[in-house]
C-alpha positions in Angstrom: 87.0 129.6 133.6 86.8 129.6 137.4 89.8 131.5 137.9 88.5 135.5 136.0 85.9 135.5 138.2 87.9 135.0 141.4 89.7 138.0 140.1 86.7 139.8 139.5 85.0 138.8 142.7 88.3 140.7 143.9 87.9 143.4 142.0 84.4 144.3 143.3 84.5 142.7 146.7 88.1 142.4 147.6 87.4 138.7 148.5 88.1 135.0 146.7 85.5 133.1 147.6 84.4 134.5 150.6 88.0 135.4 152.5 89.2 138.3 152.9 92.1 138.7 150.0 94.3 140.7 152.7 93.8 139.1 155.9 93.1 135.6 154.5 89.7 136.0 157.0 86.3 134.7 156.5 84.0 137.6 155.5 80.3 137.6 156.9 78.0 136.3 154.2 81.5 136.6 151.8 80.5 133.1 150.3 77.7 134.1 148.3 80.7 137.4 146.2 81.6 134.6 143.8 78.1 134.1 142.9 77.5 138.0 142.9 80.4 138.7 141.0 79.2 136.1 138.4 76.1 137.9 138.0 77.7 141.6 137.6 79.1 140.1 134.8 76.5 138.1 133.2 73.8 142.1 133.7 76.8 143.9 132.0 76.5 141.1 128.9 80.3 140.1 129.1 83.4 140.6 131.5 84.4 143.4 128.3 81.1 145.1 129.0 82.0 145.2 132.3 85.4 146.8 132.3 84.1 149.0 129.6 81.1 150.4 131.9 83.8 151.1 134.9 82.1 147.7 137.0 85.6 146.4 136.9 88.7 148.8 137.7 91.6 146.2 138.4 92.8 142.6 137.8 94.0 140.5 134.9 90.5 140.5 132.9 90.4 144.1 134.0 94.0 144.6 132.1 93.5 142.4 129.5 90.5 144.7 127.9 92.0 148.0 128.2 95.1 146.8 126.9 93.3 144.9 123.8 95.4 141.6 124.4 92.5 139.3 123.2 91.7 135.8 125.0 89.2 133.4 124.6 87.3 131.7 127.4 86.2 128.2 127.9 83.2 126.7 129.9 83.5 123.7 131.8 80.4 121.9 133.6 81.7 122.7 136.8 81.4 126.2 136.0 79.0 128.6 138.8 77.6 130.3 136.3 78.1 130.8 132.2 79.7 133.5 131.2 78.7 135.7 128.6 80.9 135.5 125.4 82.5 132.2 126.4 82.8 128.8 124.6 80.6 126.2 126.1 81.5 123.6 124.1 85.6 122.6 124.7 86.2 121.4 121.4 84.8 124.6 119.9 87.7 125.9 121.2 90.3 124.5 119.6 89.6 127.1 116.5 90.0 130.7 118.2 93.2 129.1 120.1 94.5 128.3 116.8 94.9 131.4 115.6 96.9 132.8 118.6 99.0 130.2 118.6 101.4 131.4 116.9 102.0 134.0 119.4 100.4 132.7 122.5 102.6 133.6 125.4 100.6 132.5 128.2 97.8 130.7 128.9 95.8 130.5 132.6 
């Protein structure tokens, strides 16, 4: 769950969690990008939305839309911030995982 939004806080801030993606150096007030990227997300309604309105341009979630390869998020508690369209409870998810099994290829 954690890990689309440290590709979208890269997408839109060119950061993961706070540090420069490039130079692997702190960016001033960079800590609170996670957070903000969260929130892009959650005003566009879903990380779909957002790709589809041009919020996100690049990245695996980013890919994942324009390419229709479907996926299916899961929630933990030690989630930042829900996201939109995922599956809050973990056992829930066991049914939409199901039917890709079959021809799952990888999972993140």
């Amino acid at each position: 769950m954690r890990s689309r939004f440290h590709d979208i806080e890269r997408d839109l801030y060119g950061t993961s969690l706070g540090l420069d993606i490039k130079t692997a150096e702190l960016v001033s007030e960079g800590h609170k990008h996670h957070l903000y990227a969260i929130s892009e997300v959650i005003r566009s309604g879903s990380i779909t939305a957002a790709v589809r309105q041009g919020l996100v341009k690049s990245g695996v979630m980013y890919e994942s839309v324009v390419n229709n390869v479907p996926f299916v998020l899961a929630g933990s508690i030690r989630d930042d911030g829900h996201c939109p369209k995922s599956l809050r409870i973990l056992w829930r998810l066991r049914m939409p995982c199901g039917s890709f099994s079959k021809t799952l290829t990888s999972c993140l």
